[in-house]
C-alpha positions as CSV (number, residue, x, y, z in Angstrom):
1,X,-5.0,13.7,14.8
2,X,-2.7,10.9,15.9
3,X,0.4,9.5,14.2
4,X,-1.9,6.5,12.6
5,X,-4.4,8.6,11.2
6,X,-1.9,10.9,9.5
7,X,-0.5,8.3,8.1
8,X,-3.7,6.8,6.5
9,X,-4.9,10.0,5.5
10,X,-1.5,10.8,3.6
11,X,-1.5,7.0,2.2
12,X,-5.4,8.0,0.9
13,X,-4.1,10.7,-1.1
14,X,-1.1,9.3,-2.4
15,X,-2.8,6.7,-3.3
16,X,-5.2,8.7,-5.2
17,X,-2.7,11.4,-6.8
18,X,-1.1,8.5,-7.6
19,X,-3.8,6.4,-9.6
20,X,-4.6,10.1,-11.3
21,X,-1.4,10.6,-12.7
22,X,-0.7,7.2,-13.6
23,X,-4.3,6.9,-15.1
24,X,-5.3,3.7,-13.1
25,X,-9.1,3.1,-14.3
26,X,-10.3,2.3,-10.7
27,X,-12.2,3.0,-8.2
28,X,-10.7,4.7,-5.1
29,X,-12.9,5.6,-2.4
30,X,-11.6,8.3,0.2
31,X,-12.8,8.3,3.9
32,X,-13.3,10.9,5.8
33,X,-10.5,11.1,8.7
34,X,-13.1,10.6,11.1
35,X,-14.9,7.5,9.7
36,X,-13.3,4.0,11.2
37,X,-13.9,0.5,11.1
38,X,-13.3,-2.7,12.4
39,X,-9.4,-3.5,10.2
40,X,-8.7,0.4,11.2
41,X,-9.3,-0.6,14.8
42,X,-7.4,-3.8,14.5
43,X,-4.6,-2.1,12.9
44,X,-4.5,0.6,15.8
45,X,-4.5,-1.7,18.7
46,X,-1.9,-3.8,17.2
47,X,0.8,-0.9,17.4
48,X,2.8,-0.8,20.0
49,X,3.0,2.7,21.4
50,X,6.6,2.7,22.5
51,X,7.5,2.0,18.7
52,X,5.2,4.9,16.8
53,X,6.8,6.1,13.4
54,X,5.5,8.2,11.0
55,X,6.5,5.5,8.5
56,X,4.8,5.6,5.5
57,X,3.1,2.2,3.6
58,X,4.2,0.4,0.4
59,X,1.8,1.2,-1.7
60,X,1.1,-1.3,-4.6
61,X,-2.0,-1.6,-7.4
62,X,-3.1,-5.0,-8.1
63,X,-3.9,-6.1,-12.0
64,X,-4.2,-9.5,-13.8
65,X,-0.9,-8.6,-15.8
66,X,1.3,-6.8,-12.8
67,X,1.7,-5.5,-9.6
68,X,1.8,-1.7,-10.0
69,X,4.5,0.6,-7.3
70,X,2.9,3.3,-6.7
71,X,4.7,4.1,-3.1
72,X,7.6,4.9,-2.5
73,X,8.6,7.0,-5.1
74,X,11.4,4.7,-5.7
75,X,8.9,2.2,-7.3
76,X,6.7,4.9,-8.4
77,X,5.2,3.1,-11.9
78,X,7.0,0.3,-12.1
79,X,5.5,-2.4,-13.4
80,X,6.4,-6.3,-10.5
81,X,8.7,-3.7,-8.6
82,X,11.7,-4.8,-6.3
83,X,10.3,-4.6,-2.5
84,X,13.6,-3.5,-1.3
85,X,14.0,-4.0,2.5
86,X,15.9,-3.8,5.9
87,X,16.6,-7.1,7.4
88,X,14.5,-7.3,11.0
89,X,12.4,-4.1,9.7
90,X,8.4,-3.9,9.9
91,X,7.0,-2.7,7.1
92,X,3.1,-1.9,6.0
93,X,2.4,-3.0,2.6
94,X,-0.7,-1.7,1.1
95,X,-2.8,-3.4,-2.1
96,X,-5.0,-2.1,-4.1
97,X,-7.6,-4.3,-6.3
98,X,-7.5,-1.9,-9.6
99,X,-9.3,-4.4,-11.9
100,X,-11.8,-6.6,-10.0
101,X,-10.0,-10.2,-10.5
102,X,-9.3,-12.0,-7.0
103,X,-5.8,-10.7,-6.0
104,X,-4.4,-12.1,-2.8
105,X,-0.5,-10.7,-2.0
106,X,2.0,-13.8,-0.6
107,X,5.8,-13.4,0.1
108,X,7.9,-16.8,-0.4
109,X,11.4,-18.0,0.3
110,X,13.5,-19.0,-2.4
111,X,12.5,-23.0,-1.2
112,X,8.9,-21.5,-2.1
113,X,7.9,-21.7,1.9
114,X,4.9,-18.7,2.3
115,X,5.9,-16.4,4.7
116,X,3.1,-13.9,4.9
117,X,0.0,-13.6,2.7
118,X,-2.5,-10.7,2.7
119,X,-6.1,-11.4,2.6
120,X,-7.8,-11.8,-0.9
121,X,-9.8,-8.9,-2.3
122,X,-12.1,-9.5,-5.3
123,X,-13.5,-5.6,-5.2
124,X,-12.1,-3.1,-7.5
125,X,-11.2,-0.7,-5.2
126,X,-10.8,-2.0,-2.5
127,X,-7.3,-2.0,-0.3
128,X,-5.7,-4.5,1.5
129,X,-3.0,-4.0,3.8
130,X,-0.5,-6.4,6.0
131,X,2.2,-6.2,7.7
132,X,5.9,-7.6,6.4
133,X,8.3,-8.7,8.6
134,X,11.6,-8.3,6.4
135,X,13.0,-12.0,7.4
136,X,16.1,-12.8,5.5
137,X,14.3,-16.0,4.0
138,X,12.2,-13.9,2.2
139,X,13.0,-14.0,-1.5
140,X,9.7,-13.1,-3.8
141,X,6.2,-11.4,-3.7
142,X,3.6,-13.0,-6.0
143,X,-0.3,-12.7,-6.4
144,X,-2.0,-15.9,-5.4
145,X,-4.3,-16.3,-8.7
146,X,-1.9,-14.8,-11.0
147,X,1.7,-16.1,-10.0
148,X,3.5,-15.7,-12.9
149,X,1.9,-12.6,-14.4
150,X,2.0,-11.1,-10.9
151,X,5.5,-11.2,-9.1
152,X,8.8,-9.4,-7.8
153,X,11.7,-10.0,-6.1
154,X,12.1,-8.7,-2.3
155,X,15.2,-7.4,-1.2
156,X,17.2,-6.9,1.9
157,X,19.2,-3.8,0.9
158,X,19.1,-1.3,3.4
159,X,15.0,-0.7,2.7
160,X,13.4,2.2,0.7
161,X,13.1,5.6,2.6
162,X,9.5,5.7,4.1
163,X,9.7,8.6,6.6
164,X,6.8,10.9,5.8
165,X,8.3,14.4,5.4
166,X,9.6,12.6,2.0
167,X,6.4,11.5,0.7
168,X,4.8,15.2,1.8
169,X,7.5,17.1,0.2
170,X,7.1,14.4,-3.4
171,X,3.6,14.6,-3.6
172,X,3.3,18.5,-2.0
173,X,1.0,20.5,-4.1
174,X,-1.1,17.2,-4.9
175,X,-3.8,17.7,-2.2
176,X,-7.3,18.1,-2.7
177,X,-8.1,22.2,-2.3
178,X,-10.1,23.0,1.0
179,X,-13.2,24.5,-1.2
180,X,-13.2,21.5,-3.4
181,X,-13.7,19.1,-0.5
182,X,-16.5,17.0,-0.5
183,X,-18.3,16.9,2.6
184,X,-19.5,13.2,2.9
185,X,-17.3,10.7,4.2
186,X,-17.3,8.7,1.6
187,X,-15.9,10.1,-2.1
188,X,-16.0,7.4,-4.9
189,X,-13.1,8.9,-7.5
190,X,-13.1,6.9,-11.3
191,X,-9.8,7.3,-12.5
């Protein structure tokens, strides 16, 4: 299993321990380790192989009223969390559409300049991810169709610790047991 796929995997099931114990009414649908498709092969090819990490994603749930922190633990059920940063840093942010509304993820400058946007996701369920370049112009994250419901500050504080062996050791004990697994590689979960 390479460094990405670990990575994904892990994010799949902190994502859904996550929406579990927060009691996120959503579908999550977990893939199979194997399965791919075209954004996962997109995603791949567009790391560079000299700069691997075993960095893990911020992980955020979409609603009409908030964005919900569900990674890293630091924002861990925090309702429009601070995205706290490292100036220069990469980071891989990861959405989730919990209620169905169109959600689409931009970060501004304080002059109100977009800086990145996400795609827009209508789906419940479905995840959206995009890259972040921590630029010190960036000042705010906000949803696209719900900008004042929907928005947080981002921050360029040192950045949130994303290494994995933190996440593992949070979330241990959370995994799916080995006899309970389901063998299709597709799992629809309603939380």
């Amino acid at each position: 299993m390479t460094g990405s796929d670990r990575t994904r995997r892990t994010a799949l099931k902190l994502i859904g321990a996550t929406a579990a114990i927060a009691g996120l009414p959503a579908p999550i649908a977990a893939q199979d380790e194997d399965e791919t498709n075209e954004t996962d092969d997109e995603t791949d090819e567009a790391v560079n192989d000299d700069e691997e990490t075993d960095q893990q994603p911020i992980i955020l749930a979409g609603r009409s009223e908030y964005w919900y922190g569900i990674a890293p633990e630091e924002i861990e059920g925090e309702e429009n969390p601070d995205l706290n940063l490292e100036e220069g840093g990469e980071y891989d942010l990861v959405w989730i559409n919990v209620d169905g509304a169109e959600h689409e993820l931009i970060v501004e400058s304080e002059e109100g300049e977009e800086l990145e946007a996400s795609d827009s996701s209508e789906t419940a369920g479905e995840a959206v991810s995009m890259t972040i370049e921590a630029d010190e112009d960036a000042a705010e994250y906000y949803c696209e169709y719900h900008p004042e419901e929907m928005r947080g500050a981002v921050e360029l504080d040192g950045g949130f610790d994303l290494s994995a062996s933190e996440h593992e050791e949070h979330h241990e004990g959370m995994e799916p047991d080995d006899e309970t697994d389901n063998e299709s590689s597709d799992t629809e979960i309603e939380y």
